[in-house]
N, C-alpha and C positions, 0 to 999 in steps of 0.2 A: 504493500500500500504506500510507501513512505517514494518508492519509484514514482509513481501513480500521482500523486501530491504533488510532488518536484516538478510534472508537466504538464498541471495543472492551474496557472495560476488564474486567479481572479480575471487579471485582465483577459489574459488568450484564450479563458472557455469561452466568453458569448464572439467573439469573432469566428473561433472556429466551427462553434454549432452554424452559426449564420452560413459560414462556407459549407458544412454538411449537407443541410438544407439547399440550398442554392445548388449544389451539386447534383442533389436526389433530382430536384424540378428540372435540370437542363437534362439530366439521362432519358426521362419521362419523356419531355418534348423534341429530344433529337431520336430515340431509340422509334417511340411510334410502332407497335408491334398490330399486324394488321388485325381487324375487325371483321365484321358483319355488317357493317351500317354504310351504306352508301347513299347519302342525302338529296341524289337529287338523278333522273336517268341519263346513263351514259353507252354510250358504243363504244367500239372497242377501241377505235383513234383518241377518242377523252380518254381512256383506263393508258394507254399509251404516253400520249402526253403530260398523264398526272406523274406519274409514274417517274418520266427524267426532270419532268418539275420537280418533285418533290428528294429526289437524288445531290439536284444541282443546288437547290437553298440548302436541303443540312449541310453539303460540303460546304457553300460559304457562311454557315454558319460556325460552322467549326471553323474556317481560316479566322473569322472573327477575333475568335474567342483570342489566339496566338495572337493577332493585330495589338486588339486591346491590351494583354496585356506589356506586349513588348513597348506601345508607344507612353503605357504610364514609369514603367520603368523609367524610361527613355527621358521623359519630361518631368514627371510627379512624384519622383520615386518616394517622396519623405510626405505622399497624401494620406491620407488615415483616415479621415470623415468622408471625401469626397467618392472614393470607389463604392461606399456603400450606400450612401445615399442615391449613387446613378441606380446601384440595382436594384432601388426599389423602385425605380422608374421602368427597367427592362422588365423585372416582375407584372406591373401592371400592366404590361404591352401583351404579356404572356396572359394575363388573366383576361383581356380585353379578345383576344384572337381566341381562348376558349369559351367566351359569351357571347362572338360574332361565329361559330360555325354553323350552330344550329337555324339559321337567317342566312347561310350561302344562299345564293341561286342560281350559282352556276359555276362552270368548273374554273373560268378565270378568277371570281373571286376567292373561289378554296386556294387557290393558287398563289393570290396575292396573300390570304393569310397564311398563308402555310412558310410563304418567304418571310413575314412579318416574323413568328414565331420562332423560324431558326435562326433570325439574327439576333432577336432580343435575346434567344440563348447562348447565342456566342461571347457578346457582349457582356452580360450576367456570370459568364464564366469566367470571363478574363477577368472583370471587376473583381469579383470572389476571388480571386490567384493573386492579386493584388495585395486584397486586403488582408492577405495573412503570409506572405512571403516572406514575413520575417518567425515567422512561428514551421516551426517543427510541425507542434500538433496539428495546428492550421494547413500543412498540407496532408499529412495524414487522415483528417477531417475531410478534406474536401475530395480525397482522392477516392475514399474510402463510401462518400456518398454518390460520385458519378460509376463510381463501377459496382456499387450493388444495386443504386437506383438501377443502369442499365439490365441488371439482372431479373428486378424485381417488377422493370414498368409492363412486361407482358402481363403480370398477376392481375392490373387493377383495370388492364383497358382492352383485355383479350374476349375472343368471342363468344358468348354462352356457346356452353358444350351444345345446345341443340341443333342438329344439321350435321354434316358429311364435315369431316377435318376436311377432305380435299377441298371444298367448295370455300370454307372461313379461308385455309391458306393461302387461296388462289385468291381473295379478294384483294384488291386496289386500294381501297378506301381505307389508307394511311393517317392518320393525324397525329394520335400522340395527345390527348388532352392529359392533363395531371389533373388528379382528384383536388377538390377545393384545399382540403385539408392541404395539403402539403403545399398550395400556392400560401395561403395563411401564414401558414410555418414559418416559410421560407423569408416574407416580405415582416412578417413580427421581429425576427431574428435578423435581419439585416436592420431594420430600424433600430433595435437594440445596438446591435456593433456598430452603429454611427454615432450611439449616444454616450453608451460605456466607453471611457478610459481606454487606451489603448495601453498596449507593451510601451515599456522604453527603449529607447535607443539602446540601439547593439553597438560595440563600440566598435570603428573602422573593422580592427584586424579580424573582425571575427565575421563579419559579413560580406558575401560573397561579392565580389565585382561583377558587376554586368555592362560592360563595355557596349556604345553601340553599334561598336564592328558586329559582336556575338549575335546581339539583337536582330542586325539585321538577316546576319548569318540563318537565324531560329525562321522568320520570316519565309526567306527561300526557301528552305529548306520546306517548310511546314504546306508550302504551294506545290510545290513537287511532290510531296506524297498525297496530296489532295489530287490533283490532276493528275495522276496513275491510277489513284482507286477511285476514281471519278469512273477514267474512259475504260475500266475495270467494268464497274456496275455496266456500262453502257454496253460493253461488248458481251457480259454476260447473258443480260436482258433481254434483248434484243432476239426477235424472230424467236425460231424453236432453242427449246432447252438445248444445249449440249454440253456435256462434261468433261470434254475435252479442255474448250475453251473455259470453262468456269475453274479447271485445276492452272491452267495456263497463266492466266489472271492472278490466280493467287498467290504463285510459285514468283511472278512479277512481285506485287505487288509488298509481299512479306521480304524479297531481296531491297527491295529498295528502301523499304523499312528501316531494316537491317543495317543496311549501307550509312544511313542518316544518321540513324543512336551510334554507330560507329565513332561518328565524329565527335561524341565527348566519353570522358572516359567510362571506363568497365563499370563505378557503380552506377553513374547516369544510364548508362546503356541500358541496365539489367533494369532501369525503371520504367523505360518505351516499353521493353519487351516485354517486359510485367503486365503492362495494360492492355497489350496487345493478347497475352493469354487470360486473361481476365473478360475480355471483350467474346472474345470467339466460347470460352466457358456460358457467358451469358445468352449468345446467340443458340449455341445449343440448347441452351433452355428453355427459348423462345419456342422450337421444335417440339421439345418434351412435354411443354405446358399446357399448346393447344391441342395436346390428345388428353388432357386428365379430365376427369369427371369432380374432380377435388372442389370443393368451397373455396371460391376467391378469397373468402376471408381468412381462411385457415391455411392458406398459402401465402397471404401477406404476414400473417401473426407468424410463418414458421421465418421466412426470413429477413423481418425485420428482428426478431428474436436471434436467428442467425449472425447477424451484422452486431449487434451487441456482444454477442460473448466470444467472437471474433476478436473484437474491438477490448473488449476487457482482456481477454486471454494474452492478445500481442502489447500490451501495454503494462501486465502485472508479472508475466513469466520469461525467460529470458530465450529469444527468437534466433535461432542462430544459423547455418549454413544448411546444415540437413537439415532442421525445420522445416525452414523456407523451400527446400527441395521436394521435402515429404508433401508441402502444403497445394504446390506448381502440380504433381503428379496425381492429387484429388483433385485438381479446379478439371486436367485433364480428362480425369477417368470417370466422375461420377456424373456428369450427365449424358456421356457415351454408353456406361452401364445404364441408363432408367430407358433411356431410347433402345436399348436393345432389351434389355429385359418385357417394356412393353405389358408390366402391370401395374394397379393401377396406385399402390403406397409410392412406387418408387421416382417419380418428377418430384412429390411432396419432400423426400430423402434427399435426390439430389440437389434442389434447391438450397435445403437448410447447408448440406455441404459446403456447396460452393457460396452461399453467404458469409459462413464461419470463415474459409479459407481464402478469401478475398481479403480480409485486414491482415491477418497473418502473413500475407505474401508478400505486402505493403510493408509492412515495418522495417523488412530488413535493406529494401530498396532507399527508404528514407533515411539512411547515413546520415553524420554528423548532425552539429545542434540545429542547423538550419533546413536541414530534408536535401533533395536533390538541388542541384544547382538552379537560379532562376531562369534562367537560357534552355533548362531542358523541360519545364512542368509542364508548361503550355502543349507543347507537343506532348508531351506524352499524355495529356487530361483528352485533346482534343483530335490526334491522329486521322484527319480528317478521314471519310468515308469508310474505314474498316470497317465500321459496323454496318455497314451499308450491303459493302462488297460483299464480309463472308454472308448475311443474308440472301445477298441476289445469286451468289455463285450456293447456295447450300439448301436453298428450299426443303421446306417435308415436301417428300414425291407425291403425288396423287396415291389413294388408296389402290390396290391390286385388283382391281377388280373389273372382270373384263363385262360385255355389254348383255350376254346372257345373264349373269349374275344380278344385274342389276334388275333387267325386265322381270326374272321370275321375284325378287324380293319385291318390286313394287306391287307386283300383282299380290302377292300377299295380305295388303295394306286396305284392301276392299276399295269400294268408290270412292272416291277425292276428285277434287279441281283437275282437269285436264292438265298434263305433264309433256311438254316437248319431247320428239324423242330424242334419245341421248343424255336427258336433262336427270337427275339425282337430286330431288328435294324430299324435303320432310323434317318433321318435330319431335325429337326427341327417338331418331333410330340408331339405332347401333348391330353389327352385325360382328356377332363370336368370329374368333379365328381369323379375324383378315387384320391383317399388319403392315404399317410404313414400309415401301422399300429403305433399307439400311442404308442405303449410299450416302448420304450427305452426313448422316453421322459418323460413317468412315473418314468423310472427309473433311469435317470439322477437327477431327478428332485427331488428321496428321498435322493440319495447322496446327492445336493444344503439343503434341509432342515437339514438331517444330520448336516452337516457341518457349517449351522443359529444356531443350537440350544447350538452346542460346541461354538461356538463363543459369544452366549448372556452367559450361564453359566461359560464361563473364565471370560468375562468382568465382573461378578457379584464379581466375585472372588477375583478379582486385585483389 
């Protein structure tokens, strides 16, 4: 406890809940796990062009986020009221675009919200990276909020179990709203950390330099991995599935990754790559979730419960190389296992896992009293389009189920509304014995290994 106390102070809790918070809501509103609800009728050229709309705003929502916060560094670096104050301005931008969806009326205006809301989250996030880059905890808070929010945002906005998995997955109708409550949270908690007392001044030698060569270095850099796993999504997407190209893409897009966290050292490296298997952990989940029959609410209770004893565990016990090893090798394994396994305790299991083992991962990436260097967090919080990519390259497959199958199961169902044919609707069916093809969980799954094996050969390193 006496650990625990030490990096805790008065001043750096309410900033860094603020940044947890703020964290959870930008996962929410860039993660967007798809729905059931399409508000308004579309053909297939609007589900098309929503589609690299809604691809091309998160990305520069994400470049955002790096902009932001490089150019406070760069100009504000000694602001401490003013980052928090902006975000509760992008917060309300966020709340304003979730009280104008339900009034879209047509696919350009979802369109124009839907860029409104990934910029205020980019924004929001660089503000938050801001307002705690001189705290330790503060980035551990906020890291620890955007990567289990991203885990977690399929739990509160995914599709009622009723209807065919194939037909929810296949759906367009992307947004991403966050539940009130945590807009609340987030905009209370930032109000707070503009009013509480900040830290003191660190004295020079102990705070890290950020030159604006680096700056701008972070910049570049953070545009170039956005425009690979941009024209990634894009070549994925695009026309028939194929998984040729969708391994192709990714096999890109993780070199270049790679090549990037290269450029600062082995512990900064080991914290891109950290998010990047933390990311694809999450995206797996996304897959695993929309098959459970599980209570939304007993799914948010497991891992927000998750992310606490994570968070306690890596902050009271002492976190060290094989930990963090052991920890990389569950965010890996356990949502590969619930997808294959394909019963139905086991998403609820791996969820909590990889909630636990997301702070734990985290801690030991955050060296020294100050966390990673400020040149690398941006990127690594915001890594533009990864989340994007492994979704579009990783889809759940349609169900197996070929056109016999389906004719004799409808016929079963007695008289109903006249049904297209080819068409697979209904409320609340389920059919024994028919299961996800496996492939995308294979293939999430060498990204997670990938991303174990850079992380045990940086730590060798350092």
């Amino acid at each position: 406890m006496r650990r625990l106390r030490a990096d805790l102070p008065s001043a750096g809790a309410v900033p860094a809940l603020a940044a947890c918070s703020s964290g959870a809501l930008v996962a929410v509103a860039w993660s967007g796990p798809r729905t059931a609800q399409w508000p308004f009728a579309a053909d297939v050229d609007d589900l098309v062009r929503w589609q690299s709309a809604q691809s091309t705003a998160t990305t520069v929502g994400q470049v955002l986020a790096v902009i932001v916060a490089a150019v406070f560094l760069a100009v504000a670096e000694s602001a401490r009221r003013l980052p928090w104050i902006l975000a509760v301005v992008a917060i309300v931008l966020l709340a304003f675009t979730k009280v104008a969806v339900p009034e879209s009326a047509s696919l350009s205006v979802l369109i124009a919200l839907h860029g409104v809301k990934s910029a205020a989250a980019g924004v929001l996030l660089g503000l938050a990276l801001h307002g705690v880059r001189r705290s330790r905890l503060g980035w551990f808070a906020i890291a620890t909020g955007l990567l289990g929010g991203t885990a977690l945002a399929v739990v509160s906005t995914r599709a009622t179990t009723d209807g065919f998995v194939a037909l929810r997955i296949d759906s367009s109708s992307v947004f991403g709203e966050p539940a009130w409550w945590l807009v609340g949270a987030a905009a209370a908690a930032a109000v707070a950390a503009a009013v509480v007392p900040g830290l003191p001044p660190r004295p020079p030698e102990s705070t890290p330099d950020a030159p604006r060569r680096d700056l701008l270095r972070l910049v570049v850099f953070t545009v170039l991995v956005a425009v690979v796993c941009r024209v990634g999504v894009e070549v994925v997407g695009t026309g028939e599935y194929s998984l040729t190209l969708a391994i192709i893409a990714l096999v890109v897009a993780l070199v270049v990754i790679d090549r990037v966290a290269a450029r600062w050292d082995a512990p900064d490296a080991r914290t891109v790559v950290a998010t990047v298997l933390a990311t694809t952990a999450a995206v797996a989940l996304w897959n695993t979730l929309a098959r459970t029959t599980s209570s939304a609410t007993v799914l948010l209770t497991v891992g927000l419960a998750g992310l606490v004893v994570g968070a306690l565990v890596a902050w009271l016990l002492p976190v060290g190389r094989i930990t963090s090893w052991l920890t990389a090798v569950a965010l890996a394994a356990a949502p590969a296992t619930a997808a294959l396994l394909d019963i139905e305790p086991a998403p609820a299991v791996a969820l909590g896992v990889v909630t636990v083992a997301v702070p734990i991962l985290l801690l030991p990436v955050a060296h020294g009293d100050g966390g990673p260097h400020p040149t690398v967090r941006p990127l690594a919080l915001a890594l533009p389009g990864v989340a994007l990519l492994l979704s579009t390259a990783a889809p759940l497959p349609p169900l197996l189920l070929d056109q016999v199958t389906i004719d004799d199961f409808l016929a079963t169902l007695g008289p109903a509304e006249p049904v297209s044919p080819g068409t697979v609707t209904g409320i609340g069916i389920s059919l024994d014995g028919i299961t996800a093809d496996p492939t995308s969980t294979y293939l999430l799954l060498g990204v997670s290994v990938v991303a174990v094996l850079r992380l045990v050969t940086l730590s060798r390193r350092s």
